[in-house]
C-alpha positions, 0 to 999 in steps of 0.5 A: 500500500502506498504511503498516504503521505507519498501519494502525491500526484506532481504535475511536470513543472512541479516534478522538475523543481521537486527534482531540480532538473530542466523539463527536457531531462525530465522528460527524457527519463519519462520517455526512457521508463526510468521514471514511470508517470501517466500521460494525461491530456497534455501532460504526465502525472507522477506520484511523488514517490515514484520520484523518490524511488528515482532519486535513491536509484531505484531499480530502474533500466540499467546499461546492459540490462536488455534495454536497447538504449543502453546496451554495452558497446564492444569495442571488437565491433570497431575499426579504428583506421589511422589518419 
C-alpha cells in the first residue's frame, strides 16, 4: 500500500523543481521508463514517490540490462583506421 503521505500526484513543472532538473531531462527519463508517470491530456502525472524511488536509484533500466538504449558497446565491433 502506498504511503498516504507519498501519494502525491506532481504535475511536470512541479516534478522538475521537486527534482531540480530542466523539463527536457525530465522528460527524457519519462520517455526512457526510468521514471514511470501517466500521460494525461497534455501532460504526465507522477506520484511523488515514484520520484523518490528515482532519486535513491531505484531499480530502474540499467546499461546492459536488455534495454536497447543502453546496451554495452564492444569495442571488437570497431575499426579504428589511422589518419
Amino acid at each position: 500500500m502506498i504511503n498516504e503521505r507519498d501519494d502525491i500526484v506532481l504535475t511536470t513543472q512541479e516534478a522538475c523543481h521537486y527534482m531540480r532538473i530542466s523539463r527536457p531531462t525530465y522528460l527524457k527519463c519519462l520517455y526512457s521508463g526510468k521514471i514511470k508517470g501517466t500521460k494525461v491530456g497534455k501532460g504526465w502525472k507522477v506520484l511523488k514517490s515514484e520520484l523518490d524511488r528515482f532519486l535513491k536509484g531505484g531499480d530502474g533500466p540499467q546499461p546492459g540490462n536488455g534495454n536497447p538504449k543502453y546496451q554495452t558497446l564492444d569495442p571488437k565491433h570497431y575499426q579504428i583506421s589511422p589518419v
